[in-house]
Backbone as a printed PyTorch tensor [residue, N CA C, xyz], in Angstrom:
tensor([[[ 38.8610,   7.7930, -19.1520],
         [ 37.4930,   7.2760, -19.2820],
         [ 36.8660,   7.8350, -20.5470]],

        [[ 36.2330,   6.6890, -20.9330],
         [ 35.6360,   7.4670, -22.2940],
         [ 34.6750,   8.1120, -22.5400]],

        [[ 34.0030,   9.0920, -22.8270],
         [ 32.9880,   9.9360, -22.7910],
         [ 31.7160,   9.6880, -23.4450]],

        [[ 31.6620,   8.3970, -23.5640],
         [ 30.2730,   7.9010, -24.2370],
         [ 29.9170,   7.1210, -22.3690]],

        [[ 30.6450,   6.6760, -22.0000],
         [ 30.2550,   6.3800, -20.6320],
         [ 29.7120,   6.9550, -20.2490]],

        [[ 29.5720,   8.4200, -20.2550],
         [ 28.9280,   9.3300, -19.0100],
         [ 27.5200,  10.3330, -20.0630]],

        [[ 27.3620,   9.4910, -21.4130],
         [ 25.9030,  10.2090, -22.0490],
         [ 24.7360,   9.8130, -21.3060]],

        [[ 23.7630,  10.9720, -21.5630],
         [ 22.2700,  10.1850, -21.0610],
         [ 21.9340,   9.3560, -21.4300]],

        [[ 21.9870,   8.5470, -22.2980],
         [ 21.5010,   7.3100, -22.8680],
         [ 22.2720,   6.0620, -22.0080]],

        [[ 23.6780,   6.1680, -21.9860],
         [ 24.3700,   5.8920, -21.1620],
         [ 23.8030,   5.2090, -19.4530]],

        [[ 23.5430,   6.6300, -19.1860],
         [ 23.6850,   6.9660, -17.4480],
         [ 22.2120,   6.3980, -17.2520]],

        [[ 21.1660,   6.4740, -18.2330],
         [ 19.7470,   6.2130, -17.8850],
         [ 19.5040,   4.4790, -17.9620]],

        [[ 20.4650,   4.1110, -18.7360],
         [ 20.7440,   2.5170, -18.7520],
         [ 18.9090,   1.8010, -19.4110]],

        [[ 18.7790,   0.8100, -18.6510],
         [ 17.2760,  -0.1200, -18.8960],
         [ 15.8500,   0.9700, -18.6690]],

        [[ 16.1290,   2.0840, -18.1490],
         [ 15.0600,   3.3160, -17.4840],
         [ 14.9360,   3.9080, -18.8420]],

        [[ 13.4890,   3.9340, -18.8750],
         [ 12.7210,   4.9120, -19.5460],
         [ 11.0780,   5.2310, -19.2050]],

        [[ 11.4050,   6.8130, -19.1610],
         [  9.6700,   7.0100, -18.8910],
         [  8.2550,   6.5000, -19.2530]],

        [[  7.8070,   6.8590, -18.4290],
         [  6.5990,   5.7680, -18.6250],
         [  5.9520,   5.4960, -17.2550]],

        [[  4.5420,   5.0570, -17.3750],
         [  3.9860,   4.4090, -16.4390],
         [  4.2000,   3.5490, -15.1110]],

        [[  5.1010,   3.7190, -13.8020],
         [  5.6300,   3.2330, -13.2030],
         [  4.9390,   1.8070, -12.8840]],

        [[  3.8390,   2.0310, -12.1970],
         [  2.6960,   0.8920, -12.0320],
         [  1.4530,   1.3250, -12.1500]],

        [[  1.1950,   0.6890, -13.2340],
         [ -0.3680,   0.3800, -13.8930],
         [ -1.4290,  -0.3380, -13.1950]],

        [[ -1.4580,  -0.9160, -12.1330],
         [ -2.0460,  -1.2080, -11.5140],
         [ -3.2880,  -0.4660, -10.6870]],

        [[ -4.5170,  -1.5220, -10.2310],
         [ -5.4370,  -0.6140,  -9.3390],
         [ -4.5240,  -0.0870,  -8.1090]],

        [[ -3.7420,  -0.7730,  -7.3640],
         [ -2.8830,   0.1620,  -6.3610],
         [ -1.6920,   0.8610,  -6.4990]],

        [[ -1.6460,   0.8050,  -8.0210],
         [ -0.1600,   2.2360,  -7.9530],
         [ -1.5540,   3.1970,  -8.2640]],

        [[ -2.4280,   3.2350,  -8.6020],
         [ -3.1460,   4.6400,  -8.8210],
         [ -4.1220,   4.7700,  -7.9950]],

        [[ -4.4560,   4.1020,  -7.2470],
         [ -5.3590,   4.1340,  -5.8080],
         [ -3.6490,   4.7080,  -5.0640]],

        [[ -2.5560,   4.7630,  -4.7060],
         [ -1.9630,   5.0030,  -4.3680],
         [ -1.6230,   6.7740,  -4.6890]],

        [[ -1.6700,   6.4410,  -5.8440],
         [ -1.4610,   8.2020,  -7.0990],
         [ -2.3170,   9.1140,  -6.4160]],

        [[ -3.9930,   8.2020,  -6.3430],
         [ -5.5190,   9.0060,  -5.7140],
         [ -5.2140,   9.6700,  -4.4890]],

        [[ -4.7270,   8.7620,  -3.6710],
         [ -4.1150,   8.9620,  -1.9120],
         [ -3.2990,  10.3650,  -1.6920]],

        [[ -2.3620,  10.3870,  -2.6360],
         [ -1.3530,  11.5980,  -2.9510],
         [ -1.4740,  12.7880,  -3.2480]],

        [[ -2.7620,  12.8180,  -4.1220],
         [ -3.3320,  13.9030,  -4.8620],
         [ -4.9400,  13.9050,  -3.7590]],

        [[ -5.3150,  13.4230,  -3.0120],
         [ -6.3920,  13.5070,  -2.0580],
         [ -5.5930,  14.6500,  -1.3370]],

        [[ -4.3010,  13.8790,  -0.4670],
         [ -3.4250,  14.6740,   0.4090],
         [ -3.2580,  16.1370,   0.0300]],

        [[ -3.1370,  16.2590,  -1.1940],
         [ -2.6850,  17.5550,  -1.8790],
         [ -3.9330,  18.7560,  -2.0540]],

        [[ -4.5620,  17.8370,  -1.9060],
         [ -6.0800,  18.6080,  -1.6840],
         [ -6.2950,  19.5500,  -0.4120]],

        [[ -6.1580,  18.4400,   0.6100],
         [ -6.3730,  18.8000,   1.9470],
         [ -5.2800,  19.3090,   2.5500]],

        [[ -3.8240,  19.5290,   2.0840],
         [ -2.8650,  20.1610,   2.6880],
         [ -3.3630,  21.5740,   1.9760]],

        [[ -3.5110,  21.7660,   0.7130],
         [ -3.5010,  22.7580,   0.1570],
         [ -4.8160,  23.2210,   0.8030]],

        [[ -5.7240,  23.1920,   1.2620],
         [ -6.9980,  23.6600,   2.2630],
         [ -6.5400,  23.7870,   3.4360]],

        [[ -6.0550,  23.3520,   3.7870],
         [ -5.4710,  23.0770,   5.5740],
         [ -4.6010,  24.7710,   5.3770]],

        [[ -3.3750,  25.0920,   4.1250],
         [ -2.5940,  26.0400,   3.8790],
         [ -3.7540,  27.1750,   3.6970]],

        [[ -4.4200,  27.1480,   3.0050],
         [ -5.5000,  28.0570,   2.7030],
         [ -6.2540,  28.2390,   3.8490]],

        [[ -6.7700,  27.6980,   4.8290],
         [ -7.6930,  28.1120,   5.8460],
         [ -6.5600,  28.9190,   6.5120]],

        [[ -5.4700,  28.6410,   6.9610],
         [ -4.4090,  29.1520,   8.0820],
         [ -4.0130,  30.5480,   7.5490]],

        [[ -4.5420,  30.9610,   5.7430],
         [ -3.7250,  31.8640,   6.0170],
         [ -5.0300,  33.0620,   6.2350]],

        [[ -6.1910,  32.5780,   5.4070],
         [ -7.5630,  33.3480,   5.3450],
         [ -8.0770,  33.7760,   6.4630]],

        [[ -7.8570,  32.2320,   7.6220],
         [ -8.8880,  32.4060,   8.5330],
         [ -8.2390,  32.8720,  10.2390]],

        [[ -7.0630,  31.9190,   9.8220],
         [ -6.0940,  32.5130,  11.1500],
         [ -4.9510,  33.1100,  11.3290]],

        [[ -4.5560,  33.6810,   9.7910],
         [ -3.5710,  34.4570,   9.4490],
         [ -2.8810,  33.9790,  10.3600]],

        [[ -2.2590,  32.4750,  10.1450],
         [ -0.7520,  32.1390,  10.7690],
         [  0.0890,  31.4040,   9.5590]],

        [[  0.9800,  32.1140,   9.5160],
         [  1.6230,  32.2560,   8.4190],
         [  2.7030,  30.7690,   8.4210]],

        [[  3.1050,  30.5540,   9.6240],
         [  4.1250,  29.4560,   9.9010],
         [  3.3330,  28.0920,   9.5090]],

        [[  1.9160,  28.0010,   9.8470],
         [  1.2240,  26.9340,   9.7500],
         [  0.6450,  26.9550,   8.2370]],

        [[  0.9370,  28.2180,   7.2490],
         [  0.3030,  28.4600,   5.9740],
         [  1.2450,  27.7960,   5.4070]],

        [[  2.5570,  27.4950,   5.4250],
         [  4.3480,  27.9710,   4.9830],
         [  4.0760,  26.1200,   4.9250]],

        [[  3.8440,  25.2240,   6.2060],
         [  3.8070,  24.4220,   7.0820],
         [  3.1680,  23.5650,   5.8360]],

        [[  1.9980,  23.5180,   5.7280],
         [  0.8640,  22.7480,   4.9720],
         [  1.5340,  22.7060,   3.4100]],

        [[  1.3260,  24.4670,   2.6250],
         [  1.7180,  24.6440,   1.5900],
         [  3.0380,  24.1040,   0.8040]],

        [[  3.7460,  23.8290,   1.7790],
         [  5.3370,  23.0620,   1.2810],
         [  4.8420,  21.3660,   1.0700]],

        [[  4.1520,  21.3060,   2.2450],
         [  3.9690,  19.4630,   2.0340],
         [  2.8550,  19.3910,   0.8540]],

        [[  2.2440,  20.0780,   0.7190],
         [  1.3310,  20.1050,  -0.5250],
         [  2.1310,  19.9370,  -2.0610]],

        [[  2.7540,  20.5230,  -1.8620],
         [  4.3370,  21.0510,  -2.6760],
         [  4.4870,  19.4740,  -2.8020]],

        [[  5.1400,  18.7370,  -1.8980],
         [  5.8670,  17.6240,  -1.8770],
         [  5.1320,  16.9130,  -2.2790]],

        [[  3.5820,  16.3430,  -1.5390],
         [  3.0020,  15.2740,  -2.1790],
         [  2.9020,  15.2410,  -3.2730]],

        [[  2.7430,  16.7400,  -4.0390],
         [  2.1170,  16.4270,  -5.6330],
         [  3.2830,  16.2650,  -5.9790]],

        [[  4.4350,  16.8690,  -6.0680],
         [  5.7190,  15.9300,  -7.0480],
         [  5.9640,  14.5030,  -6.5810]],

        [[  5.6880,  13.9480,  -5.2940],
         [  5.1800,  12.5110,  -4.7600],
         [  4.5840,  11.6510,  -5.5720]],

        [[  3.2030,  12.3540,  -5.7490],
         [  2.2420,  11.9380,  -6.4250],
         [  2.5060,  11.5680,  -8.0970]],

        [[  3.4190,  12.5510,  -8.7090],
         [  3.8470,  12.3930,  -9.7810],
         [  5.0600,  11.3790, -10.5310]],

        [[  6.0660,  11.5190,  -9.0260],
         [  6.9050,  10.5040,  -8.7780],
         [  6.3530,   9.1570,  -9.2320]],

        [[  5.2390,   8.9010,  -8.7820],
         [  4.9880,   7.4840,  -8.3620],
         [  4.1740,   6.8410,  -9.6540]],

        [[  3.8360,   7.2870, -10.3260],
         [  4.2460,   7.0680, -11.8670],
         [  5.4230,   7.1360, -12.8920]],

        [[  5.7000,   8.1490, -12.6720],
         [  6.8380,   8.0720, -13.5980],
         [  8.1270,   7.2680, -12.7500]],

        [[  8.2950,   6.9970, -11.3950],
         [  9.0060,   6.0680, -11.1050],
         [ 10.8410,   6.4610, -10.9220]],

        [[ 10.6740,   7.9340, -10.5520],
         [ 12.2900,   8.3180, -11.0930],
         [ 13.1030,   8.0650, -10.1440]],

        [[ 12.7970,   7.2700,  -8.9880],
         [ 13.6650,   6.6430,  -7.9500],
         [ 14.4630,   6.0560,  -8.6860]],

        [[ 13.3220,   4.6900,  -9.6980],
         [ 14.2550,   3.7270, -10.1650],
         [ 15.7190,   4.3770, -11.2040]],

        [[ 14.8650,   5.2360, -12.0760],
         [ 16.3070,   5.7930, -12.7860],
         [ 17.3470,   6.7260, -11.8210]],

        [[ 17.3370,   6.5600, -10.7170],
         [ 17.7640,   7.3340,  -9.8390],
         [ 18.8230,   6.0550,  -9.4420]],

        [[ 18.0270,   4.9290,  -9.2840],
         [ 18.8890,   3.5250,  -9.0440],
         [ 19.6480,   3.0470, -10.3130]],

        [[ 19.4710,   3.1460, -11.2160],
         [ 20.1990,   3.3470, -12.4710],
         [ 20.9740,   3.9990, -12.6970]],

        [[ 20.9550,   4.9250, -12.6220],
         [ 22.0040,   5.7630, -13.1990],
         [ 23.3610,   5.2240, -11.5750]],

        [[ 22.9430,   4.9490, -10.4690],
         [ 23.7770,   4.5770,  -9.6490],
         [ 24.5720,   3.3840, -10.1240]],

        [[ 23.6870,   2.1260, -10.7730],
         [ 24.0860,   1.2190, -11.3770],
         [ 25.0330,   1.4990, -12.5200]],

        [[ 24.8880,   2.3820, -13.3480],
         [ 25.6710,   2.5700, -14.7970],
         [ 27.2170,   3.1620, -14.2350]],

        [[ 26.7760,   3.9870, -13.0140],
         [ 28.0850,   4.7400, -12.3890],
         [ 29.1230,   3.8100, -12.0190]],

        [[ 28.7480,   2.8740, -11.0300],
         [ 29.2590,   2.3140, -10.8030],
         [ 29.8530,   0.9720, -11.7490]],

        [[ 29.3500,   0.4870, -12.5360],
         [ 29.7850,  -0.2840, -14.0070],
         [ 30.8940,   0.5800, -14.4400]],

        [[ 30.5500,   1.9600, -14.9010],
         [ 31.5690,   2.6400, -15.3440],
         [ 32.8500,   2.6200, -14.9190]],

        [[ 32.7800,   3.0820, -13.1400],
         [ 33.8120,   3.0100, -12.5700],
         [ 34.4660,   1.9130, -12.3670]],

        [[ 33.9280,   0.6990, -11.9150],
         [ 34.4520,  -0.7830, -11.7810],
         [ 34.5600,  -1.0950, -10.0100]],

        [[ 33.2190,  -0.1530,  -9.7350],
         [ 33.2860,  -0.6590,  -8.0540],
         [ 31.6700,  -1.3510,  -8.1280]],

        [[ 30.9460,  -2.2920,  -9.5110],
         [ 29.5960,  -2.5310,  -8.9310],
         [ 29.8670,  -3.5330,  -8.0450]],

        [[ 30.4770,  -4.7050,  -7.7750],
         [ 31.3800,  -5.4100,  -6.9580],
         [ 30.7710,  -5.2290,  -5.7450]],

        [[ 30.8220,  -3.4890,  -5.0780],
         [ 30.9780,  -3.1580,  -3.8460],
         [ 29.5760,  -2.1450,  -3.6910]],

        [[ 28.8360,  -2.6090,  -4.5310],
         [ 27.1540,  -1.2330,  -4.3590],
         [ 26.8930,  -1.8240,  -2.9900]],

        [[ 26.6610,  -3.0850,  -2.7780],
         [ 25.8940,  -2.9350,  -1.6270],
         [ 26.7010,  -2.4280,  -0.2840]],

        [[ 27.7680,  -2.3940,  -0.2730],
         [ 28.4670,  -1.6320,   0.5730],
         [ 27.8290,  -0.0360,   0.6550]],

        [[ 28.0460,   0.3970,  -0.6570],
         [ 27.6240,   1.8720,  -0.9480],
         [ 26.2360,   2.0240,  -0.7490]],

        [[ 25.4270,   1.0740,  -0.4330],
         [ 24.0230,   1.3540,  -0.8060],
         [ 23.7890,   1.3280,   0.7920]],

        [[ 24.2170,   0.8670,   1.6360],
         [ 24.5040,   0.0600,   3.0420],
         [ 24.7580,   1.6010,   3.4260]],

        [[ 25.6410,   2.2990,   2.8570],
         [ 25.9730,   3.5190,   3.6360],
         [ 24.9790,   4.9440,   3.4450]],

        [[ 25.0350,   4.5490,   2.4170],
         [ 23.7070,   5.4390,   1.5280],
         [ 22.3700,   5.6570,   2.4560]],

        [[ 22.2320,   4.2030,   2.9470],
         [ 20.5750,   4.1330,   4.0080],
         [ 20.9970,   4.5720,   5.0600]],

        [[ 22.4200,   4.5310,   5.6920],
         [ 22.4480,   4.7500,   7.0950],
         [ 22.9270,   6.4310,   6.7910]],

        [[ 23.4640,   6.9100,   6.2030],
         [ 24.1810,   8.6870,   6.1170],
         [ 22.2380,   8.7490,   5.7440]],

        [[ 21.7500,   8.5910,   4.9160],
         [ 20.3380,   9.1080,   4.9170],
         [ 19.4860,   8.9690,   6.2920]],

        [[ 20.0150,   7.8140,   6.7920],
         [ 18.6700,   7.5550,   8.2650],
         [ 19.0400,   8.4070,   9.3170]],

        [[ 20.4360,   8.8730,   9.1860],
         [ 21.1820,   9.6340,  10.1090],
         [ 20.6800,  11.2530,  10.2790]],

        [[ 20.4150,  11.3660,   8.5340],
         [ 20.1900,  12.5040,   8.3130],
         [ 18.8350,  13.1450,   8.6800]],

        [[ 18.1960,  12.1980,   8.2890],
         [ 16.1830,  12.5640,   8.9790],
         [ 16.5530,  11.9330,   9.7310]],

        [[ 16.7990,  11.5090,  10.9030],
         [ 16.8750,  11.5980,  12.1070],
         [ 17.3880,  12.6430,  12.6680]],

        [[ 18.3670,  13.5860,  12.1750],
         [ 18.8880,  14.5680,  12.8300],
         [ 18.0310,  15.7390,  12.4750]],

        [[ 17.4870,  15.5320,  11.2960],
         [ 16.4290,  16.3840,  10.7820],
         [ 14.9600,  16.3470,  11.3270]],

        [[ 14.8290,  15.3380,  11.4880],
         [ 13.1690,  15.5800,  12.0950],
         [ 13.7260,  16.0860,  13.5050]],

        [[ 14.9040,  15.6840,  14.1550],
         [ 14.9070,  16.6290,  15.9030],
         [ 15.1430,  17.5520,  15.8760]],

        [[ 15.8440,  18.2800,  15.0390],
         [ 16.1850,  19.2380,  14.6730],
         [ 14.8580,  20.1970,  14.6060]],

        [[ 14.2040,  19.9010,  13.6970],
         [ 12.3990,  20.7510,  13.5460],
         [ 12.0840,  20.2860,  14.4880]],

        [[ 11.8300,  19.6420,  15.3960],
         [ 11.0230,  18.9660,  16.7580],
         [ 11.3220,  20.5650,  17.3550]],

        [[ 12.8500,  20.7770,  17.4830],
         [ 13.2190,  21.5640,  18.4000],
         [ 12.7420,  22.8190,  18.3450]],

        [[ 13.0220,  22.7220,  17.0480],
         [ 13.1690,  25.0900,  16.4890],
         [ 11.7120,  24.9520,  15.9000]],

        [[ 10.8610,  23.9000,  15.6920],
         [  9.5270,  24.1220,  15.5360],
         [  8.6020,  24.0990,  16.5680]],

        [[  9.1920,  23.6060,  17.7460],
         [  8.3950,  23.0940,  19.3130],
         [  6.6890,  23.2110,  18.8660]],

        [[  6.3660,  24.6120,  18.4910],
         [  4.9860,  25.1970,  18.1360],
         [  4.1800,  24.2160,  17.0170]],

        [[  4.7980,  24.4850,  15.7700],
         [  4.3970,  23.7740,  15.0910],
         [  4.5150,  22.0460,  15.1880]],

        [[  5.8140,  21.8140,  15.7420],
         [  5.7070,  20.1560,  15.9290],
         [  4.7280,  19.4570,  16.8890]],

        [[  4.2430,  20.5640,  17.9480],
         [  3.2830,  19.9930,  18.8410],
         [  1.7490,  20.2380,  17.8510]],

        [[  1.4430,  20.9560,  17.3380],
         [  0.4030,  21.2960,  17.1160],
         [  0.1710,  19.8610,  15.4500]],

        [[  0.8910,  20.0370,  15.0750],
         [  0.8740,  18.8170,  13.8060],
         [  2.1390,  17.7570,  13.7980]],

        [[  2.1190,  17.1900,  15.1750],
         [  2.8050,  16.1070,  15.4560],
         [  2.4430,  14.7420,  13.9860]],

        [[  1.6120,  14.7680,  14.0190],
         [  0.9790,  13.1800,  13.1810],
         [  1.4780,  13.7150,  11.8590]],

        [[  1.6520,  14.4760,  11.3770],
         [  2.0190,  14.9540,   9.8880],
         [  3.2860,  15.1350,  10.0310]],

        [[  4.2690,  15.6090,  10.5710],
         [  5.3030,  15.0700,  10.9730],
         [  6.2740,  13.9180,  10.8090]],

        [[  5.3440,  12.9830,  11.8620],
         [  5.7480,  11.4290,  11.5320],
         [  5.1970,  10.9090,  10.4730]],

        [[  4.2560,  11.3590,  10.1400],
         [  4.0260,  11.0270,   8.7640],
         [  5.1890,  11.1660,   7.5970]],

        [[  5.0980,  12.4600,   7.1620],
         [  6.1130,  12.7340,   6.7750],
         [  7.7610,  12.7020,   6.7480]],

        [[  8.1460,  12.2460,   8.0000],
         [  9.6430,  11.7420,   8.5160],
         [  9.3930,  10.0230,   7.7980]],

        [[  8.3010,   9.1550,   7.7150],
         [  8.0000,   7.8200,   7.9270],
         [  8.2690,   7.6750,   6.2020]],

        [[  7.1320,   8.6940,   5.1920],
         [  6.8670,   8.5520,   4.0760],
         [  8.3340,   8.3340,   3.2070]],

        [[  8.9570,  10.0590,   3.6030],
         [ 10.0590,  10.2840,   3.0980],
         [ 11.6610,   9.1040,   3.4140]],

        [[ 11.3340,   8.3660,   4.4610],
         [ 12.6350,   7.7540,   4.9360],
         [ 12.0180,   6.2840,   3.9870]],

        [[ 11.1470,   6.1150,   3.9380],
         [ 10.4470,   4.6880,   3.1740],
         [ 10.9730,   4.8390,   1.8980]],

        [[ 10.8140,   5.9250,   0.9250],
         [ 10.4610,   5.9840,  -0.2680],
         [ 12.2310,   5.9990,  -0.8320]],

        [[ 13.3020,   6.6570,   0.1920],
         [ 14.3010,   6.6920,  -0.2210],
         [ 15.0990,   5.3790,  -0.0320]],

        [[ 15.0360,   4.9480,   1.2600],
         [ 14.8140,   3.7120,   1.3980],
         [ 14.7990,   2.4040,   0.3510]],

        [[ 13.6720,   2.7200,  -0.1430],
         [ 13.3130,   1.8650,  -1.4240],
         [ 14.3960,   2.1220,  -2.4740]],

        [[ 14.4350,   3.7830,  -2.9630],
         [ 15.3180,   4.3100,  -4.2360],
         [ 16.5420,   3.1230,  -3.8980]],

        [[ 17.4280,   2.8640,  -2.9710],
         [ 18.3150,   2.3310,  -2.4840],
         [ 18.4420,   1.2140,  -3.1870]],

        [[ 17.3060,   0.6940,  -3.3220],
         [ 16.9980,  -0.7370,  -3.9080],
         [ 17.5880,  -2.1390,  -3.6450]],

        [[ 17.9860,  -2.3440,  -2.2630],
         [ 18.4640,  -3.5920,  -1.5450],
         [ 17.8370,  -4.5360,  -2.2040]],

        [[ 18.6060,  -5.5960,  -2.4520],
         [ 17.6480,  -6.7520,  -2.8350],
         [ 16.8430,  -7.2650,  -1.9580]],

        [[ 17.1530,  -7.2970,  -0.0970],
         [ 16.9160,  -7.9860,   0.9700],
         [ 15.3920,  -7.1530,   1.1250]],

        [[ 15.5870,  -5.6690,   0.5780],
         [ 14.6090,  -4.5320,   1.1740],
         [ 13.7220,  -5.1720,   0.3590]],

        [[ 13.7910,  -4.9810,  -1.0360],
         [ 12.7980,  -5.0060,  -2.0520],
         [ 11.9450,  -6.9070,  -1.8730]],

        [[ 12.4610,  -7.1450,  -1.2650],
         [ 12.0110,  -8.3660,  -1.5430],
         [ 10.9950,  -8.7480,   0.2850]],

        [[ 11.8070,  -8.0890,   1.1020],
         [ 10.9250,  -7.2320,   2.0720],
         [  9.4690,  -6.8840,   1.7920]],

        [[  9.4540,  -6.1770,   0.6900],
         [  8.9130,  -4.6610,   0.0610],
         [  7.4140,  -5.5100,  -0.1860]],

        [[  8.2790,  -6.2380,  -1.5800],
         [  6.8570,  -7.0910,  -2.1890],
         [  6.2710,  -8.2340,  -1.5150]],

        [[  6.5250,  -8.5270,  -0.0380],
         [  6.2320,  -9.9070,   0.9250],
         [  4.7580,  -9.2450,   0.7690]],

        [[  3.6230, -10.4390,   1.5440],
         [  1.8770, -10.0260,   1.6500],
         [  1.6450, -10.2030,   2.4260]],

        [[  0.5620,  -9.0960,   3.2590],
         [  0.2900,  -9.6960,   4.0490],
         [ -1.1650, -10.4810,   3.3810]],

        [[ -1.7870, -11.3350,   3.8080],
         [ -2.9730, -12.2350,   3.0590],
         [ -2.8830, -11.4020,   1.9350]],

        [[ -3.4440, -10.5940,   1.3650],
         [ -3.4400, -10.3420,  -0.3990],
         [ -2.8420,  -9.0320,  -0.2650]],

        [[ -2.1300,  -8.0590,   0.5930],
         [ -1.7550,  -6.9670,   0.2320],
         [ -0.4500,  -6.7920,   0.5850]],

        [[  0.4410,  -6.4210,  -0.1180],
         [  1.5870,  -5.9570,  -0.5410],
         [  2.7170,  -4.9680,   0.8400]],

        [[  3.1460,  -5.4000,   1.1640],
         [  3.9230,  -4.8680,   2.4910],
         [  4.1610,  -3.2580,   1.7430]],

        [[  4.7970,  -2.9770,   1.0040],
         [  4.9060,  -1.3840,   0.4210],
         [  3.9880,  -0.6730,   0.5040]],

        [[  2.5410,  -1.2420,  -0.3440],
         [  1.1000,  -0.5490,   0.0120],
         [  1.0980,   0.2330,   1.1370]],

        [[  1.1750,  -0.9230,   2.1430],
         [  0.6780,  -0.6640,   3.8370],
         [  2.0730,   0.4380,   4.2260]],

        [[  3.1430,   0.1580,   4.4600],
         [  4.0060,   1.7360,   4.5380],
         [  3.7520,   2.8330,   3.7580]],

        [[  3.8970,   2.7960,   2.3330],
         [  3.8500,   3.5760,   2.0210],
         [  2.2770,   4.5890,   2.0790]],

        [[  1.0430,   4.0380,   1.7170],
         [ -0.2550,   4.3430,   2.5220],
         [  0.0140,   5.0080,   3.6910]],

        [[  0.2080,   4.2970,   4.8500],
         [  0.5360,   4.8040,   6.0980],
         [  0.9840,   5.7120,   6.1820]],

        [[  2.1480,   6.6310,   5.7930],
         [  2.6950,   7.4320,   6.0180],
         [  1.9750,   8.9550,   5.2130]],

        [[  1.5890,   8.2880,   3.8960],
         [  0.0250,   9.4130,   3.2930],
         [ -0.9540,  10.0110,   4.1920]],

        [[ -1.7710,   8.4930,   4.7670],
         [ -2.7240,   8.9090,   5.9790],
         [ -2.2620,   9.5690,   6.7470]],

        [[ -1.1760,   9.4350,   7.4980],
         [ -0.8580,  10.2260,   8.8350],
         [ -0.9660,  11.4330,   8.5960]],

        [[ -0.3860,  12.1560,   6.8550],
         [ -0.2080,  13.6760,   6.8550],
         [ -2.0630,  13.8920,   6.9210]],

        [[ -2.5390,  12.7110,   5.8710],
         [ -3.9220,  13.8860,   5.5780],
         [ -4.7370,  13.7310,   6.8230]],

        [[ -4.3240,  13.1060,   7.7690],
         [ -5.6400,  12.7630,   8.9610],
         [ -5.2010,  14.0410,   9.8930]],

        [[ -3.7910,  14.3600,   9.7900],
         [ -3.4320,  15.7640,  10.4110],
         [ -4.1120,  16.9440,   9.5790]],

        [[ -3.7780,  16.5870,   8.2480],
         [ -4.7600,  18.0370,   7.6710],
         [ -5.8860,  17.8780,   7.4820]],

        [[ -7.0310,  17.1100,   8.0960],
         [ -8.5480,  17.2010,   8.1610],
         [ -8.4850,  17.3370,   9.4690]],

        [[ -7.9460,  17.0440,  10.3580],
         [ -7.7480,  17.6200,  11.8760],
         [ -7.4570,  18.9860,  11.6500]],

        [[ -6.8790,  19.4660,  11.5450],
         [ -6.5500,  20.9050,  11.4570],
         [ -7.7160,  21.8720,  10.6820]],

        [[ -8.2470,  21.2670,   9.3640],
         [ -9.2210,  21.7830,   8.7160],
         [-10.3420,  22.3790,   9.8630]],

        [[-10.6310,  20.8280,  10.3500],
         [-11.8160,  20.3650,  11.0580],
         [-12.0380,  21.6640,  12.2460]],

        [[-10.8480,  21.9680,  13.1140],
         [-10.5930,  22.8010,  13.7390],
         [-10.6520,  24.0460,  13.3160]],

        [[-10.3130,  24.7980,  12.6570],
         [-10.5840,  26.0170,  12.3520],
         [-12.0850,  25.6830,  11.7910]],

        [[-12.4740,  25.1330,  11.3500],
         [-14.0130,  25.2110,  10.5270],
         [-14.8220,  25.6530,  12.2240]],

        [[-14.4250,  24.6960,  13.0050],
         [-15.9060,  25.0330,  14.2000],
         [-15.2620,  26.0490,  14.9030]],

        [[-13.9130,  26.6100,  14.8120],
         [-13.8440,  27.4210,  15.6850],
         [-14.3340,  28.6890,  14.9950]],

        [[-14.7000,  28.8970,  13.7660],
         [-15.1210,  30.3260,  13.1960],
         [-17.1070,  29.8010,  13.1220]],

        [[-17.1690,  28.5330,  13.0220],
         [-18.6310,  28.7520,  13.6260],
         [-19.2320,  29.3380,  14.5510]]])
């Protein structure tokens, strides 16, 4: 194989940085992400100030973590070169023929995996999974959507961009799964605020 095959210029193919979607809802979307990041990062901060629980500080502060590289994601768009460089691989090798096979397995070893993963924390978190159940599924919902997508099915994507009357089937999942974390971390806020009143 020849070794210009496997350069970055190469492997990054039609992908280059930049503005993923310019639109009022990729950045009303961006807003949503960086709202979340607000209120996880408060939700982390009250737990550790006010109720010194460290599991629920650990808890918030990681997903805070996540949304904002989320949040950043979703501009710069690096799923898609993530789907690219899958595309160039496979050109290279001479199996594009057979992606959707690979892509087919790709969603199910991933759905397998947060599925075994969210029961998995259900279990050895019992405490924390009862207490921030909705952020949770939030988060199991967000993360299985977004990779989901990286996958880039034609059947999915075309799924993806269907409307409902004027809004965009992706919006509404991907939204959804935002809300669930931050309505858990203004619940949680909300709670420690009146209980130190």
């Amino acid at each position: 194989m020849n070794s210009w095959r496997w350069s970055l210029e190469y492997l990054m193919g039609s992908w280059r940085p930049g503005i993923g979607d310019n639109s009022f809802m990729g950045w009303f979307t961006v807003g949503a992400y960086f709202t979340c990041v607000l209120a996880t990062t408060c939700a982390a901060w009250l737990n550790r100030t006010k109720r010194e629980d460290r599991q629920a500080f650990l808890f918030w502060f990681v997903i805070a973590v996540l949304m904002f590289l989320l949040g950043v994601n979703k501009q710069l768009d690096l799923q898609s070169l993530f789907t690219e460089v899958g595309r160039q691989v496979a050109r290279a090798q001479g199996w594009m023929g057979e992606r959707r096979t690979v892509q087919f397995w790709f969603v199910v070893i991933f759905g397998a995996a947060s599925l075994s993963l969210f029961v998995f924390l259900a279990i050895r978190m019992q405490g924390l999974f009862r207490r921030f159940t909705l952020a949770f599924l939030g988060l199991f919902f967000l993360l299985t959507f977004i990779i989901i997508r990286a996958a880039s099915f034609h059947h999915f994507d075309a799924f993806l961009g269907s409307r409902l009357s004027s809004v965009r089937l992706n919006w509404v999942l991907e939204l959804s799964g935002i809300s669930m974390i931050l309505l858990a971390a203004f619940k949680n806020i909300f709670l420690i605020t009146i209980r130190d009143d």
